[in-house]
C-alpha atoms as one frame of an Amber mdcrd trajectory, in Angstrom:
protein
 112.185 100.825 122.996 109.096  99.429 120.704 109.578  96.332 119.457 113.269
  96.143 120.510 113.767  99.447 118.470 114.724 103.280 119.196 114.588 106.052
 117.189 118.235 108.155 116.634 118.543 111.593 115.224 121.204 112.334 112.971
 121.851 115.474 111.176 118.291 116.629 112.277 116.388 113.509 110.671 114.820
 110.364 112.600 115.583 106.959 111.954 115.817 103.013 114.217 118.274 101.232
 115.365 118.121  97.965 117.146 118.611  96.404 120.693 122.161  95.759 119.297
 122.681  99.836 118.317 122.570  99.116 114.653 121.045 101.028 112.317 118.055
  99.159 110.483 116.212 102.097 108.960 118.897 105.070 107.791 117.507 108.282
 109.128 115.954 110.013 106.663 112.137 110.968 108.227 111.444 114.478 109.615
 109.765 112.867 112.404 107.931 109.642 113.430 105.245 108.005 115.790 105.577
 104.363 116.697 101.980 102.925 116.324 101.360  98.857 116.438  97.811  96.938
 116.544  97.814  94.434 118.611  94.456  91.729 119.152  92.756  93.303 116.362
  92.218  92.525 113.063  95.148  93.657 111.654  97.248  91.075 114.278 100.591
  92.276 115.697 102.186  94.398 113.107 104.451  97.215 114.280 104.146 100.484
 112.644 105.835 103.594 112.053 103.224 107.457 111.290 106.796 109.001 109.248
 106.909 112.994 107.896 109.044 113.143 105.083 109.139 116.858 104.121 104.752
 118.119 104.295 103.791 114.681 103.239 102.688 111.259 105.782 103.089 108.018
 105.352 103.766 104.430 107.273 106.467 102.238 107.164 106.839  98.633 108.802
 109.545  97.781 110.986 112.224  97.254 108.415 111.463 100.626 107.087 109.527
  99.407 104.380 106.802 101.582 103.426 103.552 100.491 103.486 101.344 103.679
 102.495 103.821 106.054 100.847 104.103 109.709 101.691 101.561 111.757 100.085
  98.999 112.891 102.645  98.906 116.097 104.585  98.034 114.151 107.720  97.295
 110.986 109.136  94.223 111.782 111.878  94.954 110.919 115.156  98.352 111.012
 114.918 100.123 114.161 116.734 104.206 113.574 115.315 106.658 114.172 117.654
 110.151 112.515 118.423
Protein backbone atom coordinates (compact mmCIF):
# COMPACT_ATOMS: atom_id res chain seq x y z
CA UNK A 1 0.00 0.00 0.00
CA UNK A 2 1.44 3.74 -0.84
CA UNK A 3 0.24 6.17 1.16
CA UNK A 4 -2.42 3.94 2.80
CA UNK A 5 -3.71 3.23 -0.83
CA UNK A 6 -3.97 0.10 -3.33
CA UNK A 7 -4.72 -0.05 -6.67
CA UNK A 8 -8.04 -2.47 -7.74
CA UNK A 9 -8.84 -3.61 -11.20
CA UNK A 10 -12.23 -3.65 -12.30
CA UNK A 11 -13.53 -4.50 -15.63
CA UNK A 12 -9.85 -4.37 -16.91
CA UNK A 13 -9.17 -0.63 -15.68
CA UNK A 14 -7.01 0.53 -12.51
CA UNK A 15 -8.17 2.61 -9.88
CA UNK A 16 -7.43 3.22 -5.43
CA UNK A 17 -9.07 2.38 -2.75
CA UNK A 18 -8.21 3.10 0.80
CA UNK A 19 -6.93 1.34 4.04
CA UNK A 20 -10.73 1.13 4.75
CA UNK A 21 -11.46 -0.78 1.04
CA UNK A 22 -13.24 2.22 -0.30
CA UNK A 23 -13.00 3.40 -3.46
CA UNK A 24 -11.44 7.04 -3.66
CA UNK A 25 -10.46 7.21 -7.31
CA UNK A 26 -13.22 5.13 -9.66
CA UNK A 27 -11.18 2.96 -11.94
CA UNK A 28 -10.99 4.34 -15.03
CA UNK A 29 -6.86 4.37 -15.96
CA UNK A 30 -5.39 1.69 -18.28
CA UNK A 31 -2.62 1.43 -15.94
CA UNK A 32 -0.68 3.38 -13.25
CA UNK A 33 2.74 3.86 -11.37
CA UNK A 34 2.72 5.19 -7.84
CA UNK A 35 5.56 7.85 -7.78
CA UNK A 36 5.95 10.39 -4.56
CA UNK A 37 8.97 12.97 -3.84
CA UNK A 38 9.88 12.98 -0.73
CA UNK A 39 12.91 15.63 0.91
CA UNK A 40 13.05 17.39 -2.26
CA UNK A 41 11.82 20.36 -3.48
CA UNK A 42 8.64 19.40 -4.39
CA UNK A 43 8.02 18.16 -0.39
CA UNK A 44 5.90 15.03 0.22
CA UNK A 45 3.33 14.90 -2.45
CA UNK A 46 2.11 11.48 -3.56
CA UNK A 47 1.72 10.85 -7.15
CA UNK A 48 0.13 8.73 -9.56
CA UNK A 49 2.19 8.17 -13.78
CA UNK A 50 -1.84 7.13 -15.19
CA UNK A 51 -2.41 5.71 -19.12
CA UNK A 52 -5.66 6.64 -20.16
CA UNK A 53 -6.03 5.12 -23.66
CA UNK A 54 -2.10 6.19 -25.72
CA UNK A 55 -1.97 9.32 -23.71
CA UNK A 56 0.08 10.02 -19.88
CA UNK A 57 -0.65 12.01 -17.36
CA UNK A 58 -0.45 12.45 -13.26
CA UNK A 59 -2.95 12.62 -10.84
CA UNK A 60 -2.63 13.40 -6.96
CA UNK A 61 -3.91 11.20 -4.44
CA UNK A 62 -7.54 12.11 -4.66
CA UNK A 63 -7.38 11.42 -8.29
CA UNK A 64 -7.13 14.84 -9.20
CA UNK A 65 -5.15 15.43 -12.16
CA UNK A 66 -2.37 17.43 -12.07
CA UNK A 67 -0.80 17.24 -15.75
CA UNK A 68 -3.64 15.93 -17.91
CA UNK A 69 -3.27 13.12 -20.38
CA UNK A 70 -1.78 14.16 -23.53
CA UNK A 71 1.77 12.85 -23.78
CA UNK A 72 2.99 9.70 -25.41
CA UNK A 73 5.22 9.04 -22.41
CA UNK A 74 6.41 10.21 -19.28
CA UNK A 75 10.48 9.19 -19.29
CA UNK A 76 11.45 7.11 -16.69
CA UNK A 77 8.40 5.74 -16.03
CA UNK A 78 7.95 1.90 -17.20
CA UNK A 79 3.68 1.43 -16.42
CA UNK A 80 2.77 -1.60 -15.07
CA UNK A 81 0.05 -2.70 -12.43
Amino acid sequence: MINERAFYVDDDKVGYVNSAGQKIIVAQFDSVIPYWTCGSDYGSDHFTVVRFGEQYGVVDQGGKYVINPQFEGLAGFSLEY
